[in-house]
N, C-alpha and C positions, 0 to 999 in steps of 0.2 A: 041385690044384684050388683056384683062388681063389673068395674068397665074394663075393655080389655089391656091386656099390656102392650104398652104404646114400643113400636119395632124402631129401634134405636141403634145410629150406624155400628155399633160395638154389638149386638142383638147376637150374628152368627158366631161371636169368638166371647162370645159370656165366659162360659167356663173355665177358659185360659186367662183372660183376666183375671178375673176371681182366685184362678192359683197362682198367678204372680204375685195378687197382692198379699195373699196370706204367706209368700213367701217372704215379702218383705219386711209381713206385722214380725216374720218369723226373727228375719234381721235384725229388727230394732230389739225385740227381745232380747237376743244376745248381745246388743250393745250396752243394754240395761245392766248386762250382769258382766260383761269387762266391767263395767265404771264399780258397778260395786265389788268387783272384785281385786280394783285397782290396777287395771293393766295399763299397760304402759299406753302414754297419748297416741301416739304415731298408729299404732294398732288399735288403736280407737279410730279415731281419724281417716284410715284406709277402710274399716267398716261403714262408714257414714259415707265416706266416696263411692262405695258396691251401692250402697239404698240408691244413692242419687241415682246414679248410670240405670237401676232396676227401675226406677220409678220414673226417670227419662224415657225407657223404652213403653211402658202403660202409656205416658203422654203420648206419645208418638205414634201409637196404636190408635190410641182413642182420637186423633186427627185426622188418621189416615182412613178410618170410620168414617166419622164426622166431613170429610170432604167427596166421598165415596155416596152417601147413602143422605145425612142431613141436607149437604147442602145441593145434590143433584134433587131433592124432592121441593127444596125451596126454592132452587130457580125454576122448576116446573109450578110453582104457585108465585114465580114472578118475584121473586124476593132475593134474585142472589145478590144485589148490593150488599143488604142486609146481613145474609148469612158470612158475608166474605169478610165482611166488617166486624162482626160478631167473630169467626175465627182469630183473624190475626190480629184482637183485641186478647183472646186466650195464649196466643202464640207468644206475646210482649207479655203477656204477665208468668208465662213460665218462664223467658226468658230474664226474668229481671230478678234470677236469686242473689242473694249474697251483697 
């Protein structure tokens, strides 16, 4: 017997996720194949800038989940120190690219 699948603040917007990302796997694929096919930096460069911006908006989804649904369920089990703490611990590590 499996346990059930735990409902997680992103749960209602799965499938939109999941096409974002595979849009992006889609992305990087073709940044794969500029470089092997030697395009020029700049247009390199400007692709890797689109993943970011895409991949900033997954974060930002999956926050806006996570403050919605995780941590309205953990301050109901008394824990919203924790969950607040634990956020804007993920918040400072997306923020600290580059």
């Amino acid at each position: 017997m499996t346990a059930p699948t735990p409902i997680r603040g992103y749960t209602a917007s799965k499938d939109q996720l999941l096409a974002r990302l595979r849009r992006v796997e889609g992305q990087v694929r073709g940044i794969e194949k500029m470089v092997d096919d030697d395009r020029y930096c700049i247009d390199v460069l400007t692709q890797i800038s689109a993943i970011q911006a895409a991949l900033d908006k997954v974060a930002l989804g999956l926050l806006d989940g996570h403050a919605r649904h995780c941590m309205h369920e953990g301050a109901a089990d008394g824990r919203a120190d924790e969950m607040a703490t634990e956020m804007m611990a993920a918040v400072g590590r997306l923020m600290k690219r580059g």
